[in-house]
FIBANU-738498 format. One record per residue (C-alpha): residue number from 1; x, y, z. Coordinates in steps of 0.02 Angstrom, whole numbers. Layout:
! residues N
[NUM; [X; Y; Z]]
...
! end
This chain:
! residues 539
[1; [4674; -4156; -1449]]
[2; [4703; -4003; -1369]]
[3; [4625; -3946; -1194]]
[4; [4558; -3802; -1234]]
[5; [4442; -3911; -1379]]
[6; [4415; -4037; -1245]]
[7; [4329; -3926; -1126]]
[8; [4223; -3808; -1261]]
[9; [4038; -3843; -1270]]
[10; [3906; -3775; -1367]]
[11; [3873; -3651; -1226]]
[12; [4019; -3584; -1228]]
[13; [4019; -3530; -1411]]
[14; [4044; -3345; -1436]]
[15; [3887; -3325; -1535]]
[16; [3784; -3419; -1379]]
[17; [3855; -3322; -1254]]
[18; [3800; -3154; -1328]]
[19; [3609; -3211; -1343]]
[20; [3642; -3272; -1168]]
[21; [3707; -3098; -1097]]
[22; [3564; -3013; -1204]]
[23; [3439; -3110; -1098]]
[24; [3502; -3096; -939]]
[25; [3520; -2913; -970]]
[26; [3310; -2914; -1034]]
[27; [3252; -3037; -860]]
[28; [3367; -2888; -774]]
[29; [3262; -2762; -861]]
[30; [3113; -2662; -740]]
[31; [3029; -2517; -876]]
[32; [2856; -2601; -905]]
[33; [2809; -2645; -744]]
[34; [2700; -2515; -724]]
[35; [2643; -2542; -896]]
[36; [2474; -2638; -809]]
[37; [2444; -2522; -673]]
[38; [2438; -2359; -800]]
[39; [2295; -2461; -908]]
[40; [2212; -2501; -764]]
[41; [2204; -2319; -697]]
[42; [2168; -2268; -880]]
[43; [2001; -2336; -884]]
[44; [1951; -2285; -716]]
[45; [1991; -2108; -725]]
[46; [1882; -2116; -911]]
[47; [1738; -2179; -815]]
[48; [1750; -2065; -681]]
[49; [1757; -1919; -817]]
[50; [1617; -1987; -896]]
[51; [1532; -2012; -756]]
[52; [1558; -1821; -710]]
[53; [1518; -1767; -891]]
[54; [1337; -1858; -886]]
[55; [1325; -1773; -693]]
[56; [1349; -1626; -752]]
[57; [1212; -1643; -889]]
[58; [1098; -1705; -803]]
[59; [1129; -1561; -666]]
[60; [1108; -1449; -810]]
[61; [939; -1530; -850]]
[62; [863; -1550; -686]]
[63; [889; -1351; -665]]
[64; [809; -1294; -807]]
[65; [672; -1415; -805]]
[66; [655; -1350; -606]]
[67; [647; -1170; -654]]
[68; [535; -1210; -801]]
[69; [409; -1321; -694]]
[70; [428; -1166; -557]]
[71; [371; -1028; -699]]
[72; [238; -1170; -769]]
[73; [151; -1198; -604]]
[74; [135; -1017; -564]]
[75; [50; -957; -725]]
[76; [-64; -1124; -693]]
[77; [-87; -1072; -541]]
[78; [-154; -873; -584]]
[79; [-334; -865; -557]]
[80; [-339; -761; -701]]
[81; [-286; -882; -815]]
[82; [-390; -950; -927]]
[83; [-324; -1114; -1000]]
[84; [-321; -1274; -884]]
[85; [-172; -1290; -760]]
[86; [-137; -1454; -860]]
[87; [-115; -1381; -1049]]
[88; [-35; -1215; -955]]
[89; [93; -1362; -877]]
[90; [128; -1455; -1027]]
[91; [127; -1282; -1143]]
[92; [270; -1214; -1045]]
[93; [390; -1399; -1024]]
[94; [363; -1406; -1249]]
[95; [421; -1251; -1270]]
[96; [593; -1275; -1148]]
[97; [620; -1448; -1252]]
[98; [570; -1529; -1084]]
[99; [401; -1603; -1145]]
[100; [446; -1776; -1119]]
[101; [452; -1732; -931]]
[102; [251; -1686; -923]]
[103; [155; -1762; -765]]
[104; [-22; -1718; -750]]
[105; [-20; -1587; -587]]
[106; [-125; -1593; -436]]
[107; [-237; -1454; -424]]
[108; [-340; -1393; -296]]
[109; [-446; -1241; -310]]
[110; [-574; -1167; -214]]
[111; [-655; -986; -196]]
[112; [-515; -867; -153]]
[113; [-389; -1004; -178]]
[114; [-288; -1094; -317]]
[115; [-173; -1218; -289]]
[116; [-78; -1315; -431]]
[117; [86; -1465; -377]]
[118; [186; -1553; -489]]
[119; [318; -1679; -472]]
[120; [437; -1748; -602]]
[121; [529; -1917; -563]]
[122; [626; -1989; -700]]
[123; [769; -2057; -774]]
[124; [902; -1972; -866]]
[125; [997; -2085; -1012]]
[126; [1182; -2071; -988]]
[127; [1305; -2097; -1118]]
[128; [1515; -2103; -1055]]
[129; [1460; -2160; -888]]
[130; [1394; -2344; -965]]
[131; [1579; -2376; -985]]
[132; [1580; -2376; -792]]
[133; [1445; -2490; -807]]
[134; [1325; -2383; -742]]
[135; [1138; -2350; -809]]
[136; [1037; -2207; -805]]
[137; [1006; -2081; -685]]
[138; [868; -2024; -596]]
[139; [807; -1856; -605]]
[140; [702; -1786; -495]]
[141; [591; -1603; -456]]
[142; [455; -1552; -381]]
[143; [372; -1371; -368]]
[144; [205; -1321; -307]]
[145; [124; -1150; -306]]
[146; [-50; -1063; -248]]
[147; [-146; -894; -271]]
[148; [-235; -874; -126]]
[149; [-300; -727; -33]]
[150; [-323; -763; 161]]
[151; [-310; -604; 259]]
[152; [-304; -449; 165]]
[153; [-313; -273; 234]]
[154; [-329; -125; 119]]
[155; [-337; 74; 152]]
[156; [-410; 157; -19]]
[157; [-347; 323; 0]]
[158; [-444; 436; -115]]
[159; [-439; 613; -182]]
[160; [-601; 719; -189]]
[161; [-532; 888; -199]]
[162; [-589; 1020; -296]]
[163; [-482; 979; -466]]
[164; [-552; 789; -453]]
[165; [-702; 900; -552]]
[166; [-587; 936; -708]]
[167; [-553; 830; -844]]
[168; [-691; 690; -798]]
[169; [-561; 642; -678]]
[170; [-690; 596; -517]]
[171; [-800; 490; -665]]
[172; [-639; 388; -705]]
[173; [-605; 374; -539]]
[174; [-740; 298; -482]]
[175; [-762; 160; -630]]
[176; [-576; 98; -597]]
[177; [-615; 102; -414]]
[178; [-763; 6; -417]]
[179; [-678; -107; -546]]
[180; [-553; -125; -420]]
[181; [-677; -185; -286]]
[182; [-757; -306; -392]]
[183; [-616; -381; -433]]
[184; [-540; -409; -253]]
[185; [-711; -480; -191]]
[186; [-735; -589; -337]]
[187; [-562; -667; -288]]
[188; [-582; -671; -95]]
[189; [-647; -795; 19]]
[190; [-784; -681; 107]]
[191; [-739; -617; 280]]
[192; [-562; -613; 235]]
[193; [-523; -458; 153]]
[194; [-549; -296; 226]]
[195; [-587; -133; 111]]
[196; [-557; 42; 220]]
[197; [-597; 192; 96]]
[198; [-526; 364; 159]]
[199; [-575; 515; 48]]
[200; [-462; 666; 79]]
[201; [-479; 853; 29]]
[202; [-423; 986; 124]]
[203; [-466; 878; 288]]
[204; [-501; 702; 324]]
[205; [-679; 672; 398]]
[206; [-714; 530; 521]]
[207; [-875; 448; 556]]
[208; [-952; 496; 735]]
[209; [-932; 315; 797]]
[210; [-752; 292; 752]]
[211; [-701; 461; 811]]
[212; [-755; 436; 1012]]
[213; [-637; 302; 1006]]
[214; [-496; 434; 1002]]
[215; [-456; 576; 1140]]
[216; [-485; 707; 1042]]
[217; [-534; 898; 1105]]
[218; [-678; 967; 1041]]
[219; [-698; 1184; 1074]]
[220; [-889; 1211; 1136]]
[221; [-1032; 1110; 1164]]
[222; [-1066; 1061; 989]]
[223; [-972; 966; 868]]
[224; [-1032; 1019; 719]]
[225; [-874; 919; 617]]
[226; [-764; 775; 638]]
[227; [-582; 802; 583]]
[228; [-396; 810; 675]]
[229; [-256; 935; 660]]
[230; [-121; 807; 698]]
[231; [72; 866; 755]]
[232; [211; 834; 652]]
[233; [257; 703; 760]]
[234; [120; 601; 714]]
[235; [173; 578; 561]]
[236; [327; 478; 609]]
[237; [198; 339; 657]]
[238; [101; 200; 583]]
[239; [11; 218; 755]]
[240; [-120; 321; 823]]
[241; [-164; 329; 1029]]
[242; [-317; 297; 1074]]
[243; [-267; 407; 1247]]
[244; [-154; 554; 1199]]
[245; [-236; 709; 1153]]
[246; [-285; 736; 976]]
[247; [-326; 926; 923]]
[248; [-494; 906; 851]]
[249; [-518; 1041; 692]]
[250; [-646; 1172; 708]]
[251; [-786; 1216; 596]]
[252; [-731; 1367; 501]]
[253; [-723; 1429; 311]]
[254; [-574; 1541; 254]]
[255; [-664; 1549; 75]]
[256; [-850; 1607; 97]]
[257; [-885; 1765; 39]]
[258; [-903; 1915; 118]]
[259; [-1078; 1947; 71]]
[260; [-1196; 1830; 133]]
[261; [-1192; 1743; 320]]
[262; [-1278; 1575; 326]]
[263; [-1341; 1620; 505]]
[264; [-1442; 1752; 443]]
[265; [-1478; 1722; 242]]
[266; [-1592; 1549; 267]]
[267; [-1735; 1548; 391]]
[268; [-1641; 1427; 492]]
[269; [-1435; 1445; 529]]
[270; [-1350; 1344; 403]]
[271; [-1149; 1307; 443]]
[272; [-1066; 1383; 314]]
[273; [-1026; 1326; 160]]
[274; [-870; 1248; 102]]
[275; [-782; 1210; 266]]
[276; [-608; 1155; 302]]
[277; [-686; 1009; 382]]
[278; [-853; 939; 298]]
[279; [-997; 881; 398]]
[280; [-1042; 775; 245]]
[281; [-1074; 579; 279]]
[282; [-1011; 549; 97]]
[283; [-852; 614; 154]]
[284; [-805; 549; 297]]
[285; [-691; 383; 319]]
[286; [-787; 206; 301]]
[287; [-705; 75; 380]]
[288; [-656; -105; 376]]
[289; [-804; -165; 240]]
[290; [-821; -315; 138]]
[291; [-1002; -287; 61]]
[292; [-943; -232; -142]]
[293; [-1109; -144; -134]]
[294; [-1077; -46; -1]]
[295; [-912; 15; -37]]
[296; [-960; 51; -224]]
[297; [-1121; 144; -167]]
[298; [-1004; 248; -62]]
[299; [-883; 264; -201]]
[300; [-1021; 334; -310]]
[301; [-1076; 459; -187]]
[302; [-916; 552; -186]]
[303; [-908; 747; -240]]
[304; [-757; 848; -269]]
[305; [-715; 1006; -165]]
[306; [-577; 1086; -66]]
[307; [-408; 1081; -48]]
[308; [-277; 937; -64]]
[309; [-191; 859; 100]]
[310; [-116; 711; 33]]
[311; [-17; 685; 197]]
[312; [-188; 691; 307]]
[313; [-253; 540; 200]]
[314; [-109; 450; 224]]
[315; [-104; 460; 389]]
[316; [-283; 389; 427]]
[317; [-259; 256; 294]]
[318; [-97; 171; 385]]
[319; [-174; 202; 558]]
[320; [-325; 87; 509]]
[321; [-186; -21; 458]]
[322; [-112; -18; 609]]
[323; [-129; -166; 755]]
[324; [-157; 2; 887]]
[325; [-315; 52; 803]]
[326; [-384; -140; 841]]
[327; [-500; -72; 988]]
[328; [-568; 69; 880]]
[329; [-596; -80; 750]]
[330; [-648; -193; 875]]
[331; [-802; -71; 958]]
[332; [-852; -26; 792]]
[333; [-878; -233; 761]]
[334; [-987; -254; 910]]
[335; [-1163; -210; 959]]
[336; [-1326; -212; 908]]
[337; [-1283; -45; 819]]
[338; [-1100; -96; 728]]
[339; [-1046; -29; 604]]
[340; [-905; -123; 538]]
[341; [-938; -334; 524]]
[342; [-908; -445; 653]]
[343; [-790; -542; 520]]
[344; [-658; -398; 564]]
[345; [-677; -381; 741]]
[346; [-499; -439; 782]]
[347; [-419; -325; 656]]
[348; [-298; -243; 585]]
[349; [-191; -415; 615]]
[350; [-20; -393; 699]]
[351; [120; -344; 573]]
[352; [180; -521; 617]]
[353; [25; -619; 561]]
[354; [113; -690; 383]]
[355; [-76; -725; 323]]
[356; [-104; -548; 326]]
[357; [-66; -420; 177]]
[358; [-98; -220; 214]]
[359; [-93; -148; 60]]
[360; [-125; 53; 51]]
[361; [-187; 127; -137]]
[362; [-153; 316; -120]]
[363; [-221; 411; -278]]
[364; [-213; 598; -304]]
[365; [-233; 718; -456]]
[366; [-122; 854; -394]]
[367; [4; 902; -252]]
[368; [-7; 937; -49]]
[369; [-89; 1117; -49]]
[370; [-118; 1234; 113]]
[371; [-222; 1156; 242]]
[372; [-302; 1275; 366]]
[373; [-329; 1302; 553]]
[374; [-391; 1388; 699]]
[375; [-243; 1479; 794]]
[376; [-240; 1427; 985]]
[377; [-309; 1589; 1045]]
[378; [-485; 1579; 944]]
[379; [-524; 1395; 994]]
[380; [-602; 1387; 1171]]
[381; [-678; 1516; 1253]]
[382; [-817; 1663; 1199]]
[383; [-819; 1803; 1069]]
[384; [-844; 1979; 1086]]
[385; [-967; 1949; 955]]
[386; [-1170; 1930; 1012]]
[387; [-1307; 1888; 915]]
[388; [-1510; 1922; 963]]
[389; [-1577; 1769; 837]]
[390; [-1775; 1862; 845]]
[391; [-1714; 1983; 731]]
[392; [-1546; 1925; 667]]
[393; [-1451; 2059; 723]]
[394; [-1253; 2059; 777]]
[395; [-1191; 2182; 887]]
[396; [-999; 2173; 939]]
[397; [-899; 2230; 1082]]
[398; [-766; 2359; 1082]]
[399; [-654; 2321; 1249]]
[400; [-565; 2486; 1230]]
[401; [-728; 2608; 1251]]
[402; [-830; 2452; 1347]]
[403; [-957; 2486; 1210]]
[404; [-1068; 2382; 1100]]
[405; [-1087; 2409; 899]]
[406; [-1247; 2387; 827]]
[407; [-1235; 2334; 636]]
[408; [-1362; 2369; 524]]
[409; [-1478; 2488; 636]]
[410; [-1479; 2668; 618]]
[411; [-1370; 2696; 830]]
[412; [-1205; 2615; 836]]
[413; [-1114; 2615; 985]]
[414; [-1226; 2555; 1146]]
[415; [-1200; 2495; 1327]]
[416; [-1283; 2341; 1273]]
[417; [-1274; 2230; 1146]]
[418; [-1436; 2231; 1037]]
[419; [-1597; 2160; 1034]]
[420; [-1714; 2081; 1180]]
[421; [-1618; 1904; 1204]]
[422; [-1439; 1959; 1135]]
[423; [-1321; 1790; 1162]]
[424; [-1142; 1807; 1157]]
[425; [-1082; 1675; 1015]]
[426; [-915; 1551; 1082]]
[427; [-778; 1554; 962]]
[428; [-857; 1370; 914]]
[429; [-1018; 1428; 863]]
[430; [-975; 1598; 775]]
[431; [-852; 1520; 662]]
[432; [-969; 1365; 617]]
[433; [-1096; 1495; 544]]
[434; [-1011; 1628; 496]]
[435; [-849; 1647; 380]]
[436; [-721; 1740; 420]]
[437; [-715; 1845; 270]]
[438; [-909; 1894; 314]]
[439; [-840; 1918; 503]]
[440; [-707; 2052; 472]]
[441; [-790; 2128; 330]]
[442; [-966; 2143; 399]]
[443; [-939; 2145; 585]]
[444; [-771; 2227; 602]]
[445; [-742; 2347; 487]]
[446; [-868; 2481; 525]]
[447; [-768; 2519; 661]]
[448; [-589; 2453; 641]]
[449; [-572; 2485; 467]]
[450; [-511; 2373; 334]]
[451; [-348; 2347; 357]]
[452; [-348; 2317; 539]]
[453; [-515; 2208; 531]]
[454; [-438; 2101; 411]]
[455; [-287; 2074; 505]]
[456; [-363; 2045; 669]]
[457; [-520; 1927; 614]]
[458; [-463; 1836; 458]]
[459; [-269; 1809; 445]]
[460; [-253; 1838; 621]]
[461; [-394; 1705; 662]]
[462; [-318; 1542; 571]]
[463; [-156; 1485; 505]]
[464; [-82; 1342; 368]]
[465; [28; 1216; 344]]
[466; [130; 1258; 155]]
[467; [143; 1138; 39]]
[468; [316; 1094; 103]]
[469; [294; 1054; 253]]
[470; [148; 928; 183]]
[471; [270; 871; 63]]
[472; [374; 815; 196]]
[473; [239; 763; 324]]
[474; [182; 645; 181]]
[475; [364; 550; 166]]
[476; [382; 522; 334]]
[477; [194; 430; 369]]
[478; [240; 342; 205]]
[479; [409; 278; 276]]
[480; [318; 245; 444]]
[481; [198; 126; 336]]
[482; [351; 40; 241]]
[483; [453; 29; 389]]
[484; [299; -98; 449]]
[485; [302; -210; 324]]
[486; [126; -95; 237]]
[487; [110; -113; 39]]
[488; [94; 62; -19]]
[489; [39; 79; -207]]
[490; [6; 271; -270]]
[491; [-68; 325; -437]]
[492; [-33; 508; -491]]
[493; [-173; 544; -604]]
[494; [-147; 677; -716]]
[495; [-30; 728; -566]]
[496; [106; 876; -610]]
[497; [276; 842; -545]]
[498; [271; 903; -381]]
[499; [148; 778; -310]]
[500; [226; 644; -431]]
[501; [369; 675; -352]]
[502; [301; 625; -171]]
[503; [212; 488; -242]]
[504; [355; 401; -318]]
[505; [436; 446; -143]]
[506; [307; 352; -55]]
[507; [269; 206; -151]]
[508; [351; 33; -109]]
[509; [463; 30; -257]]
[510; [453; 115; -428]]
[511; [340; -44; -477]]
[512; [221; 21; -352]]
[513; [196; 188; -426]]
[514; [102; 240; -584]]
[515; [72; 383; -669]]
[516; [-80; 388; -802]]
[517; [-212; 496; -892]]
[518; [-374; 472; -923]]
[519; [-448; 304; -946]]
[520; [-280; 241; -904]]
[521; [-346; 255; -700]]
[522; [-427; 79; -739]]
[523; [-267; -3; -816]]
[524; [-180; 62; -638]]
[525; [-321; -16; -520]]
[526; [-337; -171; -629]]
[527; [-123; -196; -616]]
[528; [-141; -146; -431]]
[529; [-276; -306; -413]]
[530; [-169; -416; -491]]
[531; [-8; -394; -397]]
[532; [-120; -406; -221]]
[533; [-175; -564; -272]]
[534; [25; -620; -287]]
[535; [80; -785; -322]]
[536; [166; -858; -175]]
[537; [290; -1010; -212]]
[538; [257; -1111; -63]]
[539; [395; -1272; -97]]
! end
């Protein structure tokens, strides 16, 4: 036997030894040992995506079914709404495909006040994120929303000039306005909104009571009207001092005629006629009321007449608004003779008091037109006019020949002026009874002629502001009001585009203006109530 048979084994057979190398070579072998690892990681980052997918979804839900239950509780909370906070809930969830959702909400509601909460706290079924092993999700909102009117401070600012006669427009106004009131009171808790009505023509009038609260010079011993020529700068302020000089307007006509004198047509002197600054209660300012009776009575009482100062009503409606013109407020509040309701003693509210809205309507049916005034050098002081009432004769002075005229009597020129108790008229008092036209035509011109009558005793007596310089007076006291946080609203009724212009200039945003015909005045007040009574989300 041969050695090399001797030592062979069964190991050491060729065939063996290659399924021996084969295996070593596979124990040697290191690709799939990651192989458990990867799975592992596979899974996790599936559940982690489907845990982010259902997230997602859910976020998805949980907004929309926040902005829907936002939008639901404020139409349930509109005191003009009609249906049940409950069905007007559950109404608006259906329709978003979020009915399953519904929770009966928590209302409160009281005069003045409307208050509707809901809360949704759920669960929201997941789908990829049960591989993780997790169940569903809760989802969770909440919104809660009230109409409420605490402190509310409004300035009506109301034309009554002359073209308010036209068209029925001063009828129409005065429905929507009153609509206006009744609305606002039937929706306030009483003593918390304020109503100040300012009708403007040519002037503003102010009642006796409120205008001693204000420095302002009076020519003469008589006040026979109540109005102010304020400065430009005035204008640039929702304020109004109580201290600084004010130039008070005097009682004069530009427009009477020439033919008649109301100190000498009536048995007693009359003031004349159609004044740039009425002596009419009905047309002064009435401030700070909450009686709807009152203020509609007033409303109703209202005449049109004179010229259109859109800027001068503006002005007196933000100054009531306005915290300076509290101790003006505040005098007319107390007393045994007040005039304004103890209820608004402490107003207007500071611009800071967030319970407070000042909200200014500002209506006209035209555009800022001339308003007139006394020149400087006709305002205090006496005439060279004299009048002997026993037989209502005028005699005037001549200072170049130191002579008298006598009107109406068959000797003209005199050393004296005429009659047994002649008295020599102030500026004050002549122009309160006797136009201006009737002045230089009747007094003057016998003796001056025409021409030079005319010049010296009508155009050279008063003076105007243009419609431009209104224009502009008007946008600045509008700003001023904006610029303090003020509401304004304006209404152009049957308004051509000059005073639309301004008005859509002044307003608080082009939702704040309108501009409407007719009957349409109502539709404007009745919008104007609405958005007063806003919706406040409070959570």
């Amino acid at each position: 036997m041969s050695k090399h048979h001797k030592n062979s084994t069964a190991l050491s057979n060729p065939l063996m030894l290659r399924c021996l190398n084969k295996a070593k070579g596979f124990l040697r072998e290191e690709d799939g040992v990651l192989a458990k690892p990867m799975i592992i990681t596979l899974l996790i980052m599936l559940a982690a995506g489907g845990l982010g997918v259902d997230l997602m979804r859910m976020e998805r839900d949980r907004t929309t079914l926040q902005y829907t239950l936002d939008r639901a509780v404020l139409a349930a909370a509109d005191m003009d709404q009609l249906q049940e906070p409950e069905a007007v809930v559950l109404d608006y969830l259906a329709k978003a495909g979020l009915g399953e959702y519904y929770s009966d909400p928590e209302v409160q509601e009281t005069l003045g006040y409307k208050s509707v909460e809901t809360t949704v706290n759920a669960t929201f079924p997941v789908h990829l994120a049960q591989f993780a092993g997790l169940g569903d999700l809760p989802i969770y909102a909440h919104s809660r929303a009230e109409e409420s009117i605490d402190g509310v401070e409004i300035s009506m600012v109301l034309d009554v000039s002359g073209s308010m006669r036209s068209n029925s427009r001063l009828t129409n106004l005065k429905i929507a306005a009153k609509e206006f009131i009744d609305t606002m009171e039937a929706n306030t808790t009483d003593g918390k909104m304020s109503i100040s009505i300012v009708p403007y023509a040519t002037q503003v009038s102010v009642p006796e009571d409120l205008y001693n609260q204000y420095n302002i010079s009076t020519p003469g011993s008589t006040t026979y009207s109540r109005c102010v020529n304020f400065s430009a700068a005035d204008f640039q302020s929702a304020s109004l001092s109580q201290t600084e000089e004010l130039e008070g307007t005097m009682h004069f006509t530009p427009w009477d005629s020439t033919s008649y004198d109301n100190r000498t047509r009536y048995s007693s002197p009359r003031l004349v006629s159609t004044p740039v600054c009425e002596d009419d209660p009905t047309r002064e300012i009435l401030p700070y009321q909450k009686d709807a009776t009152v203020l509609k009575n007033y409303i109703d009482s209202f005449w049109g007449g004179g010229n259109t100062s859109i800027d001068i009503g503006m002005k007196w409606g933000t100054t009531l608004l306005d915290p300076s013109a509290r101790p003006a407020i505040n005098a007319l509040a107390t007393g045994s003779d007040a005039s304004v309701p103890s209820d608004f003693s402490a107003r207007p509210s500071d611009y800071t008091d967030t319970d407070t809205v000042k909200v200014i309507v500002l209506m006209t049916d035209g555009q800022n037109t001339s308003q007139y005034y006394v020149e400087s050098d006709h305002r205090e002081g006496d005439s060279e006019v004299w009048y002997d009432a026993s037989t209502k004769r005028y005699s005037t002075y001549n200072p170049s020949n130191g002579k008298y005229y006598w009107h109406d009597v068959s000797s003209y020129w005199k050393d004296e002026p005429y009659g047994d108790n002649p008295q020599r008229l102030s500026y004050s008092d002549l122009f309160a009874f006797t136009s201006l036209k009737y002045l230089y035509y009747n007094l003057y011109r016998d003796w001056m002629g025409t021409s030079s009558a005319r010049n010296a005793w009508y155009y050279g007596v008063y003076d105007y502001y243009s419609n431009s310089t209104k224009n502009a007076r008007t946008r600045s006291i509008c700003q001023a009001a904006k610029d303090q946080g003020i509401i304004v609203y304006t209404i152009g009724f049957e308004a051509p585009s000059d005073g639309v212009s301004v008005l859509q200039d002044c307003a608080s945003s082009p939702a704040h203006f309108f501009d409407v015909e007719g009957l349409e005045i109502a539709d404007a007040f009745s919008s104007i109530a609405t958005s007063i009574r806003q919706l406040r989300l409070t959570q």
